[in-house]
C-alpha positions as a Markdown table, in Angstrom:
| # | Residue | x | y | z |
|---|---|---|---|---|
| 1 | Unk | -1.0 | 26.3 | -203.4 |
| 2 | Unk | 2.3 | 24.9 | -204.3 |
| 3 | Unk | 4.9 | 24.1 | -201.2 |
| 4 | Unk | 7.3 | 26.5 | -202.9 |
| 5 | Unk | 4.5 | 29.2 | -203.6 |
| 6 | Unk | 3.7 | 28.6 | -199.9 |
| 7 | Unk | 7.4 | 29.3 | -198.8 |
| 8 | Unk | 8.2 | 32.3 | -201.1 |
| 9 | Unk | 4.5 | 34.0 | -199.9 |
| 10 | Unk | 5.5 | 33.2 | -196.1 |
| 11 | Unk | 9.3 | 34.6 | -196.6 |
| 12 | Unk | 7.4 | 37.8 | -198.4 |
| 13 | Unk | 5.5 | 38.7 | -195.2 |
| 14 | Unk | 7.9 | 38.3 | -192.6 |
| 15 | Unk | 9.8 | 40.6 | -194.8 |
| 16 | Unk | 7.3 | 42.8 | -194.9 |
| 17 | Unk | 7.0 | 42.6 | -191.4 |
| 18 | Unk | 10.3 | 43.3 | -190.1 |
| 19 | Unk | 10.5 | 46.3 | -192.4 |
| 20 | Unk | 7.7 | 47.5 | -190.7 |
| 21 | Unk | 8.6 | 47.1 | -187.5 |
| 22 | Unk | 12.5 | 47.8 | -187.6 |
| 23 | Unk | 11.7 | 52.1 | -187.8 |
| 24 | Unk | 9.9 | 51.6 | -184.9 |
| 25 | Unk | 11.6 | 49.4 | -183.0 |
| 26 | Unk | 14.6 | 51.5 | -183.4 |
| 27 | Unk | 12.3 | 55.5 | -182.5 |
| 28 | Unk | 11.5 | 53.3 | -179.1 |
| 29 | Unk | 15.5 | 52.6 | -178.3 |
| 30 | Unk | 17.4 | 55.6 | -179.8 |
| 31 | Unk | 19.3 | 57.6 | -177.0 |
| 32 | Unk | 18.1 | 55.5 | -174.1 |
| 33 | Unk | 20.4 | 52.5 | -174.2 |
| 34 | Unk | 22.7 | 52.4 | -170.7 |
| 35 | Unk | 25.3 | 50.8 | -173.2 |
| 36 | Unk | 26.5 | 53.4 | -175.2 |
| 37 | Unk | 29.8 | 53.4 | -177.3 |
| 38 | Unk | 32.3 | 54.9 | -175.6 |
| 39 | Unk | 33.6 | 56.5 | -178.9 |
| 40 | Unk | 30.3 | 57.8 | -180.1 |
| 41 | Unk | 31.1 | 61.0 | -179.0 |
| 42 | Unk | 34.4 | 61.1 | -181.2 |
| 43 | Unk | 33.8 | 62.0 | -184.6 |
| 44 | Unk | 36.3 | 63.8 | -187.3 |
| 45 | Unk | 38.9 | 66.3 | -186.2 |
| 46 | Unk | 41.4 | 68.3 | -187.7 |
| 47 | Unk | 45.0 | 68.1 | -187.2 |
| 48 | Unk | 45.7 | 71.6 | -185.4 |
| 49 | Unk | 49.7 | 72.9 | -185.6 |
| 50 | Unk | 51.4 | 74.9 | -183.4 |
| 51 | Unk | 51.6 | 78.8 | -184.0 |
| 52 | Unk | 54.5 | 79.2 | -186.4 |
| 53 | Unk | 54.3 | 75.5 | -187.4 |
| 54 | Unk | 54.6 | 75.4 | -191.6 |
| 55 | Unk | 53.1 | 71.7 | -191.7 |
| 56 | Unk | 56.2 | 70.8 | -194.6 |
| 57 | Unk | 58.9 | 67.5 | -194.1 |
| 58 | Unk | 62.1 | 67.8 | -196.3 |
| 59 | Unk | 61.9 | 65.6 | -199.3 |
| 60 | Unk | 65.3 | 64.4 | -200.4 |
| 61 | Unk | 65.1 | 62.9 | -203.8 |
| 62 | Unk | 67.4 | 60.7 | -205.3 |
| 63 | Unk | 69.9 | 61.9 | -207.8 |
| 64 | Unk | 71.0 | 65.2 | -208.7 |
| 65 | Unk | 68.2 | 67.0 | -207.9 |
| 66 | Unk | 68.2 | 69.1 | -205.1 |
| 67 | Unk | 66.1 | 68.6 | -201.4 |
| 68 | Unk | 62.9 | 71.2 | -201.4 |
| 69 | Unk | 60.1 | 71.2 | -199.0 |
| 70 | Unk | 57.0 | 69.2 | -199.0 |
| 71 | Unk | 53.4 | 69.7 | -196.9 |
| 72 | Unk | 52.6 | 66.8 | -194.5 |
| 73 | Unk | 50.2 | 66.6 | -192.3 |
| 74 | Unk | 52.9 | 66.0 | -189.3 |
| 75 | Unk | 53.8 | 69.3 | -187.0 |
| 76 | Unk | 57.6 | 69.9 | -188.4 |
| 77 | Unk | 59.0 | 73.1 | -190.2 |
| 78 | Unk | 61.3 | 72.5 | -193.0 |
| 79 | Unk | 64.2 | 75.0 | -194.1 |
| 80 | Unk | 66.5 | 74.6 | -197.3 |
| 81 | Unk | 70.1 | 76.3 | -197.2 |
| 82 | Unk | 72.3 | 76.1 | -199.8 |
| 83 | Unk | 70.8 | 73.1 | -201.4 |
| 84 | Unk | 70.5 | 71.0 | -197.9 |
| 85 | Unk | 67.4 | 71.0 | -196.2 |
| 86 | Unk | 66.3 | 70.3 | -192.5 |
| 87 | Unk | 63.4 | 68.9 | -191.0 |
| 88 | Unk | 62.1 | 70.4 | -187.4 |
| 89 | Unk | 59.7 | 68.9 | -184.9 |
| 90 | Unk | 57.3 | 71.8 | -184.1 |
């Protein structure tokens, strides 16, 4: 056999052999590790407003066009009078 043959064939199998023992390895330590993450347990959450909260900011372009209301993801209520618009923290 070739030195490089021999190389590439050894590589192959230890490969092959940590594939094999990686699912294993990891069935043996799941859920039983004292050093947990303490932000495992956070995951994905919705942004929640308050009762009566319309989600909008005022959006005041430039120009002559006039301020209207736009949704955001921040707690505020917006209200347009008379071509002026106000933004509210909720």
């Amino acid at each position: 056999m070739f030195p490089s043959t021999r190389f590439v064939a050894r590589f192959v199998v230890l490969v092959l052999l940590f594939a094999a023992i990686s699912p294993a390895a990891h069935l043996l330590t799941q859920g039983r590790t004292p050093y947990a993450s303490a932000l495992s347990t956070f995951g994905p959450s919705t942004a929640l407003a308050a009762p009566g909260c319309s989600m909008q900011i005022c959006n005041k372009p430039k120009g002559s066009k006039p301020a209207d209301c736009l949704a955001t993801s921040l707690s505020y209520n917006c209200s347009k009078a008379g071509g002026h618009c106000t933004s509210t923290a909720c």
